[in-house]
C-alpha positions as YAML, in Angstrom:
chain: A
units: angstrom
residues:
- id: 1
  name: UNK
  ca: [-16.68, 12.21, -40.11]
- id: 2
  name: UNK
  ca: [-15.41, 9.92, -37.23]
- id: 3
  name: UNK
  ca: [-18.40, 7.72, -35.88]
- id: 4
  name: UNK
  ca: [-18.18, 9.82, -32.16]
- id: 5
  name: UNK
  ca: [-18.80, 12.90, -34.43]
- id: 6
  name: UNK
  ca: [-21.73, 11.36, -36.15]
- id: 7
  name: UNK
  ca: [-23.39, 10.13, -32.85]
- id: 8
  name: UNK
  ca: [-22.70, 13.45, -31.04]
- id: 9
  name: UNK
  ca: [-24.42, 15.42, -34.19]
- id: 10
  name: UNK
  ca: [-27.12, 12.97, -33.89]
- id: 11
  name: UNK
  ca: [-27.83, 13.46, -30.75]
- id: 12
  name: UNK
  ca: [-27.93, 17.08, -30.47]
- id: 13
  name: UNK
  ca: [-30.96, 16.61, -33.31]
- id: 14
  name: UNK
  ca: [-33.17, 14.35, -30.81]
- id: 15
  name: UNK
  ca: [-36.38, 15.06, -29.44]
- id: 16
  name: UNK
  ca: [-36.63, 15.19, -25.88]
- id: 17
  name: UNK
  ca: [-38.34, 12.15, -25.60]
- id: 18
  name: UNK
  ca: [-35.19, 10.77, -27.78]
- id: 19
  name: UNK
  ca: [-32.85, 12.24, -26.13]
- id: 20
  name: UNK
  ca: [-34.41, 10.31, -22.58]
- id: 21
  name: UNK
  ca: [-34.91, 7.09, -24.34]
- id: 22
  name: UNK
  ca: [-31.13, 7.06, -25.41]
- id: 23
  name: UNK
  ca: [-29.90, 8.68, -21.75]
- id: 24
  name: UNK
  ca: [-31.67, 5.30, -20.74]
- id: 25
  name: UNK
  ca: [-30.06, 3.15, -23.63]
- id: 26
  name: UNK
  ca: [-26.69, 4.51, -22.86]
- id: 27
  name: UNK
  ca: [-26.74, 4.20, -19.22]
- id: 28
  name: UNK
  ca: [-27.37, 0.26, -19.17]
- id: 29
  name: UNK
  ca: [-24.98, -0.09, -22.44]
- id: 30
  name: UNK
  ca: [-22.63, 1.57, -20.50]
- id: 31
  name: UNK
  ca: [-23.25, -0.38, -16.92]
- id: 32
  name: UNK
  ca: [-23.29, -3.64, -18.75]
- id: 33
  name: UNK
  ca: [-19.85, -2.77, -20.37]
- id: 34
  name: UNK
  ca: [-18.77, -2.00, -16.58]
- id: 35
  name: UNK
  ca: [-19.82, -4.88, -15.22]
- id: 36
  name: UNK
  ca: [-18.24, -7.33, -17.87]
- id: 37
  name: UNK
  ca: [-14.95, -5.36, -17.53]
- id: 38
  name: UNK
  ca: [-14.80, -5.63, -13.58]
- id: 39
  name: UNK
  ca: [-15.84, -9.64, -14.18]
- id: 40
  name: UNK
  ca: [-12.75, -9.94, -16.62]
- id: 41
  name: UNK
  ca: [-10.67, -8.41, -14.31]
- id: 42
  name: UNK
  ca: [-11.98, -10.33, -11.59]
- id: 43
  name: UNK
  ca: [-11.38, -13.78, -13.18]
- id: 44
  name: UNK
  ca: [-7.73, -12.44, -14.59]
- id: 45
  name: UNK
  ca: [-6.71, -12.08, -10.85]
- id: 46
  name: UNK
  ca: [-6.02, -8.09, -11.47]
- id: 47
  name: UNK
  ca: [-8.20, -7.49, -8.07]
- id: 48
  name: UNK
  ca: [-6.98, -10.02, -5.77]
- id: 49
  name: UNK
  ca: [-3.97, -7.31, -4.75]
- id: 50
  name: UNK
  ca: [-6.56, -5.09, -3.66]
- id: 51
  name: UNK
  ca: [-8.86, -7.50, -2.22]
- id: 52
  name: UNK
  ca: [-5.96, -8.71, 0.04]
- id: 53
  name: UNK
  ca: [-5.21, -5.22, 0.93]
- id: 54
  name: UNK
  ca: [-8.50, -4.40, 1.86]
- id: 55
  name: UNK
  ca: [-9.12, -8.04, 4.05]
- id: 56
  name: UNK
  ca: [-5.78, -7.35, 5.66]
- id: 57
  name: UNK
  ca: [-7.07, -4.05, 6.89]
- id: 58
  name: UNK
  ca: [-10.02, -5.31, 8.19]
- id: 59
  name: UNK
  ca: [-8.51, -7.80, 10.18]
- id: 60
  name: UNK
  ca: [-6.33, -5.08, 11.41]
- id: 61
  name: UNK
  ca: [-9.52, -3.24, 12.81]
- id: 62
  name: UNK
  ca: [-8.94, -0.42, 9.88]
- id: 63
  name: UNK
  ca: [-12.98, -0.81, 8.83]
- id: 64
  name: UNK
  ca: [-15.46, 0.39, 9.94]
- id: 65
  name: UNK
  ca: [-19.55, -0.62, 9.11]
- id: 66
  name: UNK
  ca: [-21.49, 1.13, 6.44]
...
């Protein structure tokens, strides 16, 4: 049994008080993993394409305020 399989039979056994504790878990596992990845990517230079794109519109009056 693969180690997804495992976790997903696991899961289906918690309690619902389990089940909320991992939804919490999971949620900043998976946020942290986010924000590490969009860092890496950052410092690699793989977002400066669209970061130029995106100042070059604004200069160009294509933004508008949130």
């Amino acid at each position: 049994m693969s180690n997804v399989k495992a976790v997903e039979n696991a899961v289906q056994h918690f309690s619902r008080e389990e089940l909320a504790g991992f939804r919490e878990w999971f949620m900043n596992f998976d946020g942290e993993a986010w924000d590490r990845q969009i860092e890496a990517d950052a410092n690699a230079g793989k977002l400066d394409a669209l970061a130029d794109k995106a100042l070059t519109a604004h200069r160009h009056g294509a933004s508008r305020e949130l």
